[in-house]
N, C-alpha and C positions, 0 to 999 in steps of 0.2 A: 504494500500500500504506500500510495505517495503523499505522505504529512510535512503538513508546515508548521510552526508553531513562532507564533508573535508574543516578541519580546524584548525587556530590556536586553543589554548583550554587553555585559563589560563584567569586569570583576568585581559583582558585588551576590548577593545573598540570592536574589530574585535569577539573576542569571544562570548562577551554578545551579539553581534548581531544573531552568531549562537547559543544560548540555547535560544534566544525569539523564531527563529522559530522551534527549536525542540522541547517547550513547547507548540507553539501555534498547529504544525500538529500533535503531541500529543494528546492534545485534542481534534482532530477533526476525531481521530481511528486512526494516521498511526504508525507506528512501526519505531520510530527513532537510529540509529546507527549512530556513532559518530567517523572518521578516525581522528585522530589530528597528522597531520605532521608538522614536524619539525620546526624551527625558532626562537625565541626570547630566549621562555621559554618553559617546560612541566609543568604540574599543578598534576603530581604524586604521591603529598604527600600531597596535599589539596583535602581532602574526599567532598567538594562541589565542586570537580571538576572531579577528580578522579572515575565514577559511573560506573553500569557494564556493560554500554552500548559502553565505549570508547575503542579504539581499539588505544596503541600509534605507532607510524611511529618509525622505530627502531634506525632510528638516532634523534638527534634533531639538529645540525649545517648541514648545508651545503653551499658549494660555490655557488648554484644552488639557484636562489630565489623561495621559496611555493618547492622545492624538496620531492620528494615522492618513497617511493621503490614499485618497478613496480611488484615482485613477492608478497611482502608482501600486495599489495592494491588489485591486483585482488584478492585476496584471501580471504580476507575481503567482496569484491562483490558475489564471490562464495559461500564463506559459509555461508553467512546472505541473498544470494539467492534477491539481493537487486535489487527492479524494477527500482528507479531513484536515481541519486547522484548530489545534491545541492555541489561547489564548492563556497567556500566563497572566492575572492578573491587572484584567482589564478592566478601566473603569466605563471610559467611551464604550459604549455598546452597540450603537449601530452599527461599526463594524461585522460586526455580527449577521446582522440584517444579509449586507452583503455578499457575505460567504454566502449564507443559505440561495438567496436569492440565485445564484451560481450551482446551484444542487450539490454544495461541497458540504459535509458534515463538520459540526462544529462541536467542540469537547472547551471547558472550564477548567484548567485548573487553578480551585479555590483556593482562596488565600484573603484578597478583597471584598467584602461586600458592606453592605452599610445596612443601619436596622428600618431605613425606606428604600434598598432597592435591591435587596435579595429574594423576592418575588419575581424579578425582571428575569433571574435564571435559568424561570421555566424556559427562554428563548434555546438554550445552550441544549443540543442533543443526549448529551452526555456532559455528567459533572464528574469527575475525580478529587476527592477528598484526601489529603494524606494524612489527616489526623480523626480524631473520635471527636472529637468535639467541631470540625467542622462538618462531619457527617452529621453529624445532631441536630445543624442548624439548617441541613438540606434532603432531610431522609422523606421528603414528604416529595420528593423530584423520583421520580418514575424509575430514571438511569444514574443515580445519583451512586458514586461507587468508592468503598471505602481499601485505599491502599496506603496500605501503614507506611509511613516516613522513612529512610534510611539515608546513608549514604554509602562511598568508594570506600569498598572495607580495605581494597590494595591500595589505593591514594592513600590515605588515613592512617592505616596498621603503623605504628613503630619499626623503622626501617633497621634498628637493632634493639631487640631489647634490653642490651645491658649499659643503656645509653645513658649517660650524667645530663638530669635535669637544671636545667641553670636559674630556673626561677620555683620559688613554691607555689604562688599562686601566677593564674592568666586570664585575662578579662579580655574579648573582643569585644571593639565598640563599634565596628565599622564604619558603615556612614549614620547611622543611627542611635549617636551614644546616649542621649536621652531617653529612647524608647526600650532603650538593653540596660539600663539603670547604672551606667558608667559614673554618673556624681553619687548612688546609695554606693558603690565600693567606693569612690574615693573617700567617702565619707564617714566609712568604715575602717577602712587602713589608717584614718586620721584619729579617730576616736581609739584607736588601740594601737596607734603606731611607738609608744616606749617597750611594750610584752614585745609586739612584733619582732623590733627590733632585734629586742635580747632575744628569740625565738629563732632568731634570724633567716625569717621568714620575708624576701624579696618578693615583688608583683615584676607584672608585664603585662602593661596593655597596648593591645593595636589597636588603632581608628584611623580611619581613612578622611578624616574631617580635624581639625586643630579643638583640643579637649579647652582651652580657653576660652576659643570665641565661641565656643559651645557653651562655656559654666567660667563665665566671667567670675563670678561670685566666689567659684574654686581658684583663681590662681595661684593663692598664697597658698594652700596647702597643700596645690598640687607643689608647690614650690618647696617647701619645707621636706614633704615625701623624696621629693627625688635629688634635692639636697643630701639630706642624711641617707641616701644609699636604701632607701627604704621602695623605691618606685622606680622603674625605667619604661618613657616612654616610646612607643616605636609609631609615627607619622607616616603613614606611605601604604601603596594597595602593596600588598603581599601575595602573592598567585597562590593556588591550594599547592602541597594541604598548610598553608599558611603556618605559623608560629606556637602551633598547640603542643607539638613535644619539645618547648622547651620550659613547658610548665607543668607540676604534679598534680595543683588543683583548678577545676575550671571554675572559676567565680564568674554565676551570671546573673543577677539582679534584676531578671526584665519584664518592665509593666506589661507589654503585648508583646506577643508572637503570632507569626501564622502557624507556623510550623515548628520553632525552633531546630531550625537548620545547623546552627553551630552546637548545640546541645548532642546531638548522632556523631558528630564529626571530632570533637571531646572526646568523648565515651569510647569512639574507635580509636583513638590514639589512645587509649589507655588512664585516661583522666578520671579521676575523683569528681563529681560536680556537685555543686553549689547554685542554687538555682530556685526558683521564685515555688511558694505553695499553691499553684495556680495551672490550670489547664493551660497551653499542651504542655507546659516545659515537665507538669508532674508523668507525662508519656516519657522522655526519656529518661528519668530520675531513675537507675535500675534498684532495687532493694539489696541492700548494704554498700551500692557505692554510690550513695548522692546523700545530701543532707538539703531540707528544705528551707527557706526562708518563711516566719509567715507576714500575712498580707495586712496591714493597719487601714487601709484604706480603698476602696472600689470608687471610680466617678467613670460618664460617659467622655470619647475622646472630644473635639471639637468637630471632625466631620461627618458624627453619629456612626462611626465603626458599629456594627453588630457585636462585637466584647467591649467588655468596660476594660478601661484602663487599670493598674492596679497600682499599689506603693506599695515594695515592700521594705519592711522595716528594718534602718539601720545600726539599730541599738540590737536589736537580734541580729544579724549580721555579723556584726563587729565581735559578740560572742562565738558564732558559730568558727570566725577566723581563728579562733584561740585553741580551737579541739583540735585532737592530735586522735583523727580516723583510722584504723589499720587498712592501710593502701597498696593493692597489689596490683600494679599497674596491668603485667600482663593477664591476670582474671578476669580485670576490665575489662579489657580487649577483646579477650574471648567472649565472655556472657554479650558486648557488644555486637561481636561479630554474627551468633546467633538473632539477636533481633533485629539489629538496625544495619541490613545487609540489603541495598536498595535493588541490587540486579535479583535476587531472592525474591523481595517482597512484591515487584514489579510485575514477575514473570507472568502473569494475570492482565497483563497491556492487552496484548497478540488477542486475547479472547473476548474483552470486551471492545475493542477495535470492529472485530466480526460481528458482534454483536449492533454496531452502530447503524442509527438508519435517521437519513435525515427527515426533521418531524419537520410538519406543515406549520405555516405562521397563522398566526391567527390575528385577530383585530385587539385580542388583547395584549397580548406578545408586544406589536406596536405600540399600544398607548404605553404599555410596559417602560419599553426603551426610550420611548419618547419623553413619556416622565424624567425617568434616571437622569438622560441626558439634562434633561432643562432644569434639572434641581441643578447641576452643578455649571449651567451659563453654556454648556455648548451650542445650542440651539442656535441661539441670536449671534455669536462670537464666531462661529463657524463662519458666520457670514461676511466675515468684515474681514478679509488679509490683509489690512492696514494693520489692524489689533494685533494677529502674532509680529508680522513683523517690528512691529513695536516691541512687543512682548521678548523678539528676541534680542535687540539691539537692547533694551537696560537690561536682560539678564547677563548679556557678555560684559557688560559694563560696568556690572555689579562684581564678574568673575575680575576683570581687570585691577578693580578699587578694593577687592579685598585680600 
């Protein structure tokens, strides 16, 4: 079968989710094509991203969230002759429209929805869930289909096990260190950084964004931390399997997830984790190698996300950092590698693929989309190419000035 799947495309969380299943329906015969529209970043001059399968979306800013050009993507569908198209996390939905309209079958993988337009999904032929709690919130959808979360258990595995870890804890913040609770740890290593110290228990965290202009309010003690030899931070995108065997514990603090994508990816390097008492991240908590954080507070996000956001608590936290867990890295790995083994858990693509049949649109399906969309300004904004291109000249301008 000839799949496309539209996506972010560069080194970040959302991406690597799409080239696991472009390597797993790879090997399982299908002929994978690659639309990467617009948003954060293009990955154009990284030749591991860059391959000849990617087709890029001709803008990359837009005022339109997941924006997509509607001559340039059919087109794509036509000449790659493409039976189904995997959408990763799409907000624009018409798109959608589209495909079908082309008699292409179209598949969700969930991750986004909001708590006014996840009715709109009924449009998608097929939903893939990879967690339990996003099945939860779509099991009333016909094809709604639950495949457990994993990742590269060979990327990931400990390339030696008898390796000298160079930090005790590891925090990834990505591009998202507010939403991964990067200020509840620094805010914790602060509150217990004299024990730490003498414990002499080191962090490391990655972010692919400046932990400053993110938590202005932290500088001083991200200052102090990595002063006294207590913190080292590392600035820069890092390719998989990223910076996680040089740490013994995963500290991950984070209000939402879709998936927790780095929580599998931990776990198969062999990590201890630390991690929020809250749906999904308690999915890869395995039983004796995770300790839980608990939550002091629930509120909604600002764009009406379907989960509440959560806080979890830094004063437990900052206790939990002080225990001394009996950690056997390679157990880890192994009990990891039994569950969160993605070519494994996947193997169930190939069958509901066959199972796919494009559903008829209905009049409600439109108002559906039509809704979604005009809740968040596409409708009227679509219309005006004055407005992106404005949109994109202060966002480079904004990238220059900062």
């Amino acid at each position: 079968m000839k799949i496309g799947i539209v996506t972010t495309w560069f080194e970040r969380g959302a991406a690597v989710v799409s080239r696991q299943f472009m390597d797993v329906l790879t090997k399982q015969g299908h002929e994978i094509f690659i639309y990467a529209r617009g948003g954060e970043e293009f990955a154009k001059k990284d030749a591991n991203w860059n391959l000849p399968n990617v087709t890029w979306n001709s803008f990359l800013y837009s005022n339109i969230p997941t924006d997509i050009n509607k001559k340039q993507f059919t087109l794509w569908i036509e000449n790659n002759e493409l039976d189904a198209v995997l959408f990763n996390e799409q907000q624009y939905l018409e798109p959608i429209l589209w495909a079908k309209k082309l008699n292409v079958k179209t598949i969700a993988y969930v991750d986004y929805y909001t708590k006014y337009n996840f009715k709109a999904y009924r449009v998608y032929d097929q939903l893939w869930c990879n967690t339990k709690r996003h099945f939860s919130a779509f099991n009333w959808h016909k094809n709604a289909k639950y495949i457990p979360w994993g990742t590269d258990v060979e990327l990931y595995s400990p390339k030696s096990k008898e390796s000298k870890r160079d930090y005790y804890f590891f925090h990834s913040a990505g591009m998202s260190p507010f939403r991964k609770g990067t200020d509840v740890f620094v805010n914790a290593l602060f509150h217990e950084s004299e024990k730490l110290l003498a414990m002499d228990r080191k962090s490391l965290i990655h972010t692919q964004v400046s932990l400053t202009k993110s938590f202005p309010e932290l500088k001083e003690k991200l200052d102090y931390l990595i002063s006294n030899g207590l913190l080292d931070v590392v600035e820069k995108t890092v390719p998989a399997p990223g910076l996680y065997h040089k740490g013994t514990v995963y500290v991950y603090p984070s209000r939402l997830e879709g998936i927790g994508l780095t929580l599998a990816e931990a776990a198969m390097a062999g990590m201890y984790i630390i991690t929020t008492d809250e749906e999904p991240m308690r999915e890869f908590a395995m039983e004796g190698c995770a300790a839980l954080i608990p939550v002091v507070e629930k509120y909604e996000r600002e764009d009406g996300y379907y989960w509440d956001m959560v806080t979890p608590s830094v004063i437990e936290l900052s206790k939990i950092l002080l225990e001394s867990p009996d950690i056997n890295s390679n157990l880890i790995c192994e009990k990891a590698k039994k569950d969160f083994d993605f070519k494994k858990n996947a193997c169930v693509l190939s069958e509901h693929l066959n199972d796919l049949q494009v559903e008829a649109i209905s009049i409600k399906d439109i108002e559906s989309i039509s809704n979604n969309d005009s809740k968040v300004g596409i409708m009227f904004k679509r219309k005006t190419v004055f407005n992106r291109y404005l949109f994109t000249v202060l966002k480079k301008l904004k990238m220059i000035l900062s």
